[in-house]
C-alpha positions in Angstrom: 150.1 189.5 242.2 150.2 192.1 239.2 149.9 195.4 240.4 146.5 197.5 240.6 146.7 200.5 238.4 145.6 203.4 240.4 142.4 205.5 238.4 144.8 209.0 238.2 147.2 206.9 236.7 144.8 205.6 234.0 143.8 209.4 233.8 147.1 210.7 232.5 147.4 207.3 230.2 144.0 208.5 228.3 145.1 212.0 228.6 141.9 213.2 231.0 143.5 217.0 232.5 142.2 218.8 234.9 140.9 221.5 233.1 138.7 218.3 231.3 137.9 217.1 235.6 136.8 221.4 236.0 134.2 220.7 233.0 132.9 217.6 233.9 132.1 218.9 237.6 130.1 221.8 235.5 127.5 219.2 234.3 126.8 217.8 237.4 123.7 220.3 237.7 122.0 218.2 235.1 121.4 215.6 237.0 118.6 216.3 239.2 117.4 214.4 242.2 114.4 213.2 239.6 116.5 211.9 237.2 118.9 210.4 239.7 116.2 208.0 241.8 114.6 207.1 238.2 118.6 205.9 236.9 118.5 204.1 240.2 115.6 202.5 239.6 115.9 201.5 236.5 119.1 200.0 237.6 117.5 198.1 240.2 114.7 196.5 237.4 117.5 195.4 235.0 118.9 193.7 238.2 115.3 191.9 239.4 114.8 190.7 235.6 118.1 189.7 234.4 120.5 188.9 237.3 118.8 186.7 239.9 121.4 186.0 241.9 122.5 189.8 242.9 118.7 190.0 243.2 118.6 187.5 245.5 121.2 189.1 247.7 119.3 192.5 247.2 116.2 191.0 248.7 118.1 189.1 251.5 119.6 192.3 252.9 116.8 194.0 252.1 119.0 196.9 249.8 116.3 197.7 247.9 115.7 201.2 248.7 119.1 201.7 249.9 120.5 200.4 246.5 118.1 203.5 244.5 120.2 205.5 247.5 123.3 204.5 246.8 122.7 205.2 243.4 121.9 208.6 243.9 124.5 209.1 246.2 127.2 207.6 243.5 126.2 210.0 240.9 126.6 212.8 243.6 129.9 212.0 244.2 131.5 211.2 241.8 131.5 214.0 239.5 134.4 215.0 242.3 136.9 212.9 240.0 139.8 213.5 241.7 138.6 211.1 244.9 137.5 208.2 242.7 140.1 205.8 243.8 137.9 206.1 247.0 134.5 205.4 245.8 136.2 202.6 243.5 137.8 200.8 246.5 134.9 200.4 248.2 132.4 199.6 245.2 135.4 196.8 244.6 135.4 195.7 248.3 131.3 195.1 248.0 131.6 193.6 244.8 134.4 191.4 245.5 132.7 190.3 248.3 128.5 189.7 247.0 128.0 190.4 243.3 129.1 188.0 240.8 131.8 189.5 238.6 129.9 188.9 235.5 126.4 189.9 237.2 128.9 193.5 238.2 129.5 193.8 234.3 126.2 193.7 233.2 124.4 196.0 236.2 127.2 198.9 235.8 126.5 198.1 231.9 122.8 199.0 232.2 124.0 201.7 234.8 125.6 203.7 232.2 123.1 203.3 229.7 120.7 204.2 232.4 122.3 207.6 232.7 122.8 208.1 228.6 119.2 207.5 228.3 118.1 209.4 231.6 120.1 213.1 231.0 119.5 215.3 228.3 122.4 217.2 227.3 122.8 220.3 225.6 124.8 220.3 222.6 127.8 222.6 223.8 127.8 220.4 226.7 127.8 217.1 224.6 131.9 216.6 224.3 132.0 217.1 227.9 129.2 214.2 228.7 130.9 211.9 226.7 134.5 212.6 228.6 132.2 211.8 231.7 130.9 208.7 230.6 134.4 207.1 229.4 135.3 208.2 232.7 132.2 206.2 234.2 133.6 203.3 231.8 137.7 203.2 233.8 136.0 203.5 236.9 134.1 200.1 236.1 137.7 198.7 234.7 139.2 199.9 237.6 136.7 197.9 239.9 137.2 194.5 238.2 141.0 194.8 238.1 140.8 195.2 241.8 138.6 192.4 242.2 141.0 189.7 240.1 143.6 191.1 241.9 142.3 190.3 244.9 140.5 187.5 244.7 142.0 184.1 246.4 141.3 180.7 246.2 140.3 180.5 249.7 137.7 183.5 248.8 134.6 181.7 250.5 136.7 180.3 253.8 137.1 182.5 256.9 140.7 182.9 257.1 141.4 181.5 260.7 139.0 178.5 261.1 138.7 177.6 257.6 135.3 176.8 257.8 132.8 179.2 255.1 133.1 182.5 255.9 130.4 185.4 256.5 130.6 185.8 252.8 129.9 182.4 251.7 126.6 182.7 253.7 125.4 185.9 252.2 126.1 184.8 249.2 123.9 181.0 249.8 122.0 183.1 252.6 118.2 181.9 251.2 119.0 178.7 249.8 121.0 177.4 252.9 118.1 178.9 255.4 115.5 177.0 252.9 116.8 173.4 253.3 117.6 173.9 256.9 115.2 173.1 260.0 117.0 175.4 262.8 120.0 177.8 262.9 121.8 178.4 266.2 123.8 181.2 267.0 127.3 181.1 269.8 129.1 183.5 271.1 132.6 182.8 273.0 132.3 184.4 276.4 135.2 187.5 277.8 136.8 186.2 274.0 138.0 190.2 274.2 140.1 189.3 277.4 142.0 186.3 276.0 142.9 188.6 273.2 143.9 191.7 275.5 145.8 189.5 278.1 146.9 186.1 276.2 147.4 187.8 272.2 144.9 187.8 269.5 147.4 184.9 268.3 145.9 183.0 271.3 142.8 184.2 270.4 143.1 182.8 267.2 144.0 179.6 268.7 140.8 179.3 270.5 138.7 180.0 267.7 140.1 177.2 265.5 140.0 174.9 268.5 136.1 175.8 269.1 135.3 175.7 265.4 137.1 172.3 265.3 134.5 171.0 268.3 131.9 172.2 266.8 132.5 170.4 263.4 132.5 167.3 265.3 129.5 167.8 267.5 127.2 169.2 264.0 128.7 166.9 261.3 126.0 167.8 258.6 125.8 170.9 259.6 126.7 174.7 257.7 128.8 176.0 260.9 130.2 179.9 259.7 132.2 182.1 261.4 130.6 185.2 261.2 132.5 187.7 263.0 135.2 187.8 266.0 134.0 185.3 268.2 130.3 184.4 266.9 129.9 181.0 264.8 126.6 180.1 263.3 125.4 176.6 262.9 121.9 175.7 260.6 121.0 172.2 260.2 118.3 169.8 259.5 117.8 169.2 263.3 115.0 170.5 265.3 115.9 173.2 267.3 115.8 170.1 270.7 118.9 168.5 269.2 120.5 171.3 268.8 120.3 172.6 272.1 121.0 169.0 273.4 123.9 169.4 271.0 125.2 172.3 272.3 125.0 171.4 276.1 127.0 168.3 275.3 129.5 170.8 273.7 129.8 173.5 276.4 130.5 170.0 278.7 133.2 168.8 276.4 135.1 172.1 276.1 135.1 172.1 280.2 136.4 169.1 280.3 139.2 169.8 277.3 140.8 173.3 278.5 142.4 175.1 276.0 146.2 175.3 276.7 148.1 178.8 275.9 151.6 178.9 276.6 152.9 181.5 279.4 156.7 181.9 280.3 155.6 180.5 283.4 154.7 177.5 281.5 151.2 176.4 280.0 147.9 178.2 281.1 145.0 176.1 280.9 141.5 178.4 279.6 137.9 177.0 279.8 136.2 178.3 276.4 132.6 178.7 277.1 130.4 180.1 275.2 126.5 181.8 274.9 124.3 180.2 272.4 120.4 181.4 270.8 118.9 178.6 269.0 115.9 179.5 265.9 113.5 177.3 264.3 113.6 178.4 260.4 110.3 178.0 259.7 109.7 181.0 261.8 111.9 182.7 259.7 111.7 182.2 256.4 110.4 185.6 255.7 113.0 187.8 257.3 116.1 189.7 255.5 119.2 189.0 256.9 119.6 191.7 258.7 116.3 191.4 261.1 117.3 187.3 261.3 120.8 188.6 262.7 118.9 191.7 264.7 116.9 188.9 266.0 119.3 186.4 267.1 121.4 188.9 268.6 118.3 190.1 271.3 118.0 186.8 272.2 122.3 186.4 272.8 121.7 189.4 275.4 119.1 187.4 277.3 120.8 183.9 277.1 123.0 185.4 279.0 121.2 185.9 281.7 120.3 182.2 282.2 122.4 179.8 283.9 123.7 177.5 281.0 124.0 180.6 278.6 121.8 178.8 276.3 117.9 179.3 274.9 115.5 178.4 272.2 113.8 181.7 270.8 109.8 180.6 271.1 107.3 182.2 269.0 106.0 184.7 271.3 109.2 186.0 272.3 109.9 186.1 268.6 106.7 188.2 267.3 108.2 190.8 270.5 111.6 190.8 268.7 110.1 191.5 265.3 107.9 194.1 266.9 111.2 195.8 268.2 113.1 195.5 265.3 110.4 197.5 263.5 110.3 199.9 266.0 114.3 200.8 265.9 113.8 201.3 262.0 111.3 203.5 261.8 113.0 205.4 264.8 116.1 205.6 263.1 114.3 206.7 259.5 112.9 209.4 261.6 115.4 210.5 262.9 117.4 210.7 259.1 114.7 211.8 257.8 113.7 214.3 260.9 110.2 213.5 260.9 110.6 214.2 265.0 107.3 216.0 266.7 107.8 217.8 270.1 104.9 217.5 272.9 105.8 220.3 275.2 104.8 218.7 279.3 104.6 221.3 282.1 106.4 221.1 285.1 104.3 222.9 287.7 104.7 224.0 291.6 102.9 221.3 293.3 101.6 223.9 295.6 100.7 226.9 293.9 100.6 225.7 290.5 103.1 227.7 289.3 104.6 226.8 286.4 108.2 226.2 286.4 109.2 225.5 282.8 107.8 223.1 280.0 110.0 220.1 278.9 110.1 219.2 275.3 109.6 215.7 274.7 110.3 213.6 271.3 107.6 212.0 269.7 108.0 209.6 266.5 104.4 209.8 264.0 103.0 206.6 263.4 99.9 205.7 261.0 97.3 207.1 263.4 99.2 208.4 266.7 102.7 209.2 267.8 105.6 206.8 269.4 106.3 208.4 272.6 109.9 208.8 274.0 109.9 206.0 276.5 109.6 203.4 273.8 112.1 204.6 271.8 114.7 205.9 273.9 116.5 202.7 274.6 116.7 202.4 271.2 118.3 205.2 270.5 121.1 204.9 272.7 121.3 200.7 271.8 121.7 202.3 268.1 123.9 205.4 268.3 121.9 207.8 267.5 121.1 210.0 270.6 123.3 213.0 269.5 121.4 213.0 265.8 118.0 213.2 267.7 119.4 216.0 270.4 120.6 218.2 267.5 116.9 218.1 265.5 115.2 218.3 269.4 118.0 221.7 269.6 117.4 223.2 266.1 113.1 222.2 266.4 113.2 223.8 269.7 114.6 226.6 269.2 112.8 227.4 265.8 109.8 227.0 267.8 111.0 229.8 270.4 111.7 232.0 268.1 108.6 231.9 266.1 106.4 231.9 269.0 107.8 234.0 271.5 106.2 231.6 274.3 105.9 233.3 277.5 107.7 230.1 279.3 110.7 228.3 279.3 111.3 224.9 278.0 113.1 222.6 278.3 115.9 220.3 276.3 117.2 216.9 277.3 121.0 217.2 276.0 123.1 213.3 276.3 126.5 213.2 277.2 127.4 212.6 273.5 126.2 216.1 273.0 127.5 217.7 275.4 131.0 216.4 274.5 130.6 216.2 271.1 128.3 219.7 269.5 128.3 221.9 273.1 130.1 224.7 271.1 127.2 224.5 268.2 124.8 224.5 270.4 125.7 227.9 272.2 126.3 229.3 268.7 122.9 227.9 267.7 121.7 229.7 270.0 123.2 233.2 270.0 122.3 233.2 266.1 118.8 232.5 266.6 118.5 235.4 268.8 116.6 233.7 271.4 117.0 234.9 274.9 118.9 231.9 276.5 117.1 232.7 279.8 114.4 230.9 278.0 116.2 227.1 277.7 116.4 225.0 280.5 119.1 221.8 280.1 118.4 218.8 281.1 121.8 216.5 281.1 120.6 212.9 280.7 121.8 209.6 283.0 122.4 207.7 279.4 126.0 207.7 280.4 127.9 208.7 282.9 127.8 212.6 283.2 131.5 213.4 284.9 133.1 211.1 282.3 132.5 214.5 279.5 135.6 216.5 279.1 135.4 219.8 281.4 131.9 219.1 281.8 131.9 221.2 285.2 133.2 224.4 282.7 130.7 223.7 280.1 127.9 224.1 283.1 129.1 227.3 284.8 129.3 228.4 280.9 125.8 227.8 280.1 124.9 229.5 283.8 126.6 232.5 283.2 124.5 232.8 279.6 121.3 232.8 281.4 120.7 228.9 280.8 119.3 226.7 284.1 120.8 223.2 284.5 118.6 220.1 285.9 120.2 216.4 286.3 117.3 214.2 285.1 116.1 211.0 286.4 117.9 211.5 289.1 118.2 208.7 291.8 119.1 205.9 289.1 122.4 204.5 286.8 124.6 207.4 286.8 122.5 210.0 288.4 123.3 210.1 291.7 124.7 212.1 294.8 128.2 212.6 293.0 126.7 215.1 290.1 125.5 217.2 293.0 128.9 217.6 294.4 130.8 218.3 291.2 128.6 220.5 289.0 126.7 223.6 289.9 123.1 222.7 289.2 120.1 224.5 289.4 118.0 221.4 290.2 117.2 217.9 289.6 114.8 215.3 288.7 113.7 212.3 291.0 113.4 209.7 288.6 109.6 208.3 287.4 110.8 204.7 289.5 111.1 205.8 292.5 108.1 208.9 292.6 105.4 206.1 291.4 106.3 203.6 294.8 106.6 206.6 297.0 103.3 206.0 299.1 104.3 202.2 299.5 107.8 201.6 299.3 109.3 203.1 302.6 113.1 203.0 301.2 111.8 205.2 298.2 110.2 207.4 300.8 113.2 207.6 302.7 115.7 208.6 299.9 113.0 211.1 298.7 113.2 212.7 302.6 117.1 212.6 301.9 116.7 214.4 298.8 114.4 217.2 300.0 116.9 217.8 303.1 119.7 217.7 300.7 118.1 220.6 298.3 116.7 222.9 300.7 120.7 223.2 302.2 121.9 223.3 298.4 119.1 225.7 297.9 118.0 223.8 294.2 114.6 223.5 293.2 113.6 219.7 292.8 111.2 218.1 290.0 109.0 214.7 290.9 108.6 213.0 287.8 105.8 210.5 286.6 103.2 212.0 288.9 100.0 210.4 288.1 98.0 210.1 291.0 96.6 212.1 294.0 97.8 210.3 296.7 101.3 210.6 295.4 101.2 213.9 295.0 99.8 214.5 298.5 102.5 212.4 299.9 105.3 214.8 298.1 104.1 217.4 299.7 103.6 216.0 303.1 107.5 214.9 302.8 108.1 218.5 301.9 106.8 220.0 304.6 108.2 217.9 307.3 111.8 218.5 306.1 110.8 221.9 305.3 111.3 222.1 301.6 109.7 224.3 299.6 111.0 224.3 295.7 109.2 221.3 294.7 107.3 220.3 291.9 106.0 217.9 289.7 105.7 216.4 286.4 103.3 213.8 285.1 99.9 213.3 283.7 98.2 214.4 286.8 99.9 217.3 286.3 99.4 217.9 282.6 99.8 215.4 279.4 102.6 216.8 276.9 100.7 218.5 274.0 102.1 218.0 270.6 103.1 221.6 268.9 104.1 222.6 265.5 108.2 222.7 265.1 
């Protein structure tokens, strides 16, 4: 294989210095965001009207907007020359793997035109453009060379099992799903333990031999390996064969063990596997990405049943759509920190003293807002708790110091946070000039708590500032009896679960009593969440005053709804 020439290589060859690289990175300012979205989607048109098969892929994984991104993103970065090897290897890697070389030829082509068409240069400015645009012209020679270079024989097979790889089915991705009647997804169960115990050669192994039963159970079949240890199978079958089909095959891998060698000898390993099975019909409108989303929900319930297999019906379906739209336009939120705050008070359930207000994340939709409890899983399924913490932070504290409220509020912090932007968020804090008597933390049960470096330090630091500390939902996953023992809290939060059974369920009553007794010899204060009736309210306090409790109060929407302020 001929050797890639590296883009600062063809630099020197063309004699490009870096006085020429200084200049270019002077013109950048003429490229406004205007001018870069309309290049993008100019791009995109020549791509819908002239290259249908990149267009196709476009639509399948629904790029559309993200390509007009990308675009824009490009043309920001690369006027920093000197890391172009960077932006080429990747542009090669996603080329090389979905866009036609000669369809790649003709889009950049346009590209560039785009951009001569799109920027109007001054004239002193005009031998420095035209340094920029040869430029824009190696980086596209750079690309293909990288692609030929590359590109194998076997481009289209999945390296271990042969059979078409992930690319192949992007690639075909609409046509295959159009001819087909159902597609079935598997997934090898505790695959990551045969690798971590018996070597990923083993693994290997196991994957061929699965792939190899599965060719002989779907003959007619498109069977893919999609990734690690998922295969996918679409066919002409209806999706009652093909679970049929797939029972018969869990039952002939029992009986045919897999054999890896030890040095005690020969090991003998059951391969069984989870599988969610999809009418087409019912899909023929999704991207690939919500098909995938979808199939991947129903994997996580499969297995939960006892053969590990299930047939996605359309109800469940239209509630997996409904999610999947949900997650996106939580996560475009959260980029694009369209995030309100409904402030909730937190009141003496006594007196009616207020105790402090919490701030709650609220997501706008077309004519209300997406409260937190329908999003939050979401948020942590998707990665993106500490990205929502920070804009709760920075909102919050804009709000404090704007207003000058005569309360405190409030601010659920994730262990991500706390690990990851604890420093920041003092120092966002101390340059805000807000009094940091007026926060209150909340650490969230997401994940487990004492598993945060030095957590305990970070808490006595944020106590010694002026800052009180409350263990929410407290009672449930990782919030338990432990925290209280290692960290110095202030208080905690009975979790919504148990507070709402209280006046029936006599073991929730009883860990409540255990609770109270607990606090009034630790001396916290205690918050009963989800309080949205009388008689549980009444029943708090009758708990309190038998085990002679007085710091107790309540949240919920007997106690107050949270109202939505400006932030």
């Amino acid at each position: 294989m001929a050797k890639v020439m590296e883009f600062k290589e063809l630099l020197k060859i063309y004699g490009i210095t870096k006085d020429d690289l200084k200049d270019i990175k002077d013109i950048k300012n003429l490229f406004s965001p205007e001018n870069k979205t309309k290049i993008g989607k100019e791009t995109l048109k020549f791509i819908k009207e002239n290259l249908p098969a990149s267009s196709q892929i476009i639509e399948d994984l629904n790029f559309q907007q993200s390509f007009i991104e990308i675009i824009s993103n490009f043309l920001d970065k690369i006027f920093d020359v000197e890391k172009a090897d960077i932006y080429i290897d990747v542009i090669a890697r996603t080329h090389l793997k979905y866009i036609p070389t000669e369809d790649f030829i003709k889009d950049y082509g346009k590209f560039i035109q785009n951009i001569i068409n799109s920027i109007e240069i001054p004239a002193d400015k005009l031998h420095i453009f035209k340094k920029f645009v040869f430029i824009l012209i190696l980086i596209s020679y750079c690309v293909l060379f990288k692609q030929i270079s590359n590109r194998e024989s076997t481009k289209d097979s999945d390296s271990v099992t042969k059979l078409p790889s992930k690319t192949y089915l992007i690639r075909n991705f609409s046509k295959i799903l159009r001819k087909s009647k159902t597609i079935a997804i598997i997934d090898i169960n505790d695959f990551k333990n045969i690798n971590i115990y018996y070597g990923f050669q083993a693994g290997n192994s196991i994957l061929t031999y699965t792939a190899s039963f599965l060719k002989s159970v779907f003959k007619k079949a498109t069977i893919t390996r999609i990734q690690n240890d998922e295969f996918l199978i679409i066919t002409n079958e209806p999706p009652e064969i093909v679970f049929n089909k797939l029972r018969i095959l869990q039952k002939e891998l029992k009986e045919n063990p897999f054999e890896i060698p030890v040095k005690s000898g020969v090991e003998k390993i059951t391969v069984f596997f989870t599988g969610v099975i999809l009418e087409t019909s019912r899909c023929k409108n999704m991207d690939y990405n919500t098909l995938f989303w979808t199939l991947y929900r129903g994997i996580k319930k499969a297995k939960k049943k006892e053969n590990n297999i299930k047939i996605i019906y359309p109800e469940e379906l239209s509630s997996y759509i409904l999610q999947r739209k949900l997650t996106l336009d939580v996560i475009e939120a959260i980029r694009s920190r369209k995030i309100k705050i409904g402030l909730q008070k937190i009141e003496n359930l006594r007196s009616s003293k207020l105790l402090f207000k919490e701030s709650l994340a609220r997501i706008p939709a077309s004519d209300s807002v997406i409260e937190a409890e329908k999003f939050i899983k979401l948020v942590c399924q998707t990665n993106i708790e500490e990205k929502l913490d920070t804009i709760m932070v920075e909102k919050v504290i804009k709000y404090i110091a704007s207003t000058h409220p005569e309360f405190k509020i409030s601010i659920n912090l994730s262990s991500l946070f706390m690990q990851n932007k604890f420093n920041w968020f003092l120092d966002k804090i101390l340059n805000s000039k807000v009094k940091p008597e007026q926060i209150v933390v909340e650490l969230t049960e997401r994940e487990d708590i004492l598993a945060i470096p030095n957590i305990a330090k970070k808490v006595s630091i944020l106590k010694k500032r002026g800052i009180e500390v409350f263990i929410d939902d407290f009672g449930v996953k990782y919030a338990n009896y432990e925290l209280l023992r290692a960290l110095p809290i202030d208080g905690i939060k009975i979790d919504g679960s148990i507070i709402q059974n209280i006046t029936t369920n006599e073991l929730d009553q009883l860990f409540v009593t255990y609770v109270f007794k607990l606090a009034a010899m630790r001396n916290f204060k205690i918050v009963a969440e989800y309080i949205e009736r009388e008689d549980v309210k009444d029943k708090l306090i009758e708990i309190s005053n038998s085990t002679g409790f007085k710091e107790l109060y309540g949240q919920g929407f007997l106690i107050g709804k949270p109202e939505i302020i400006s932030a």
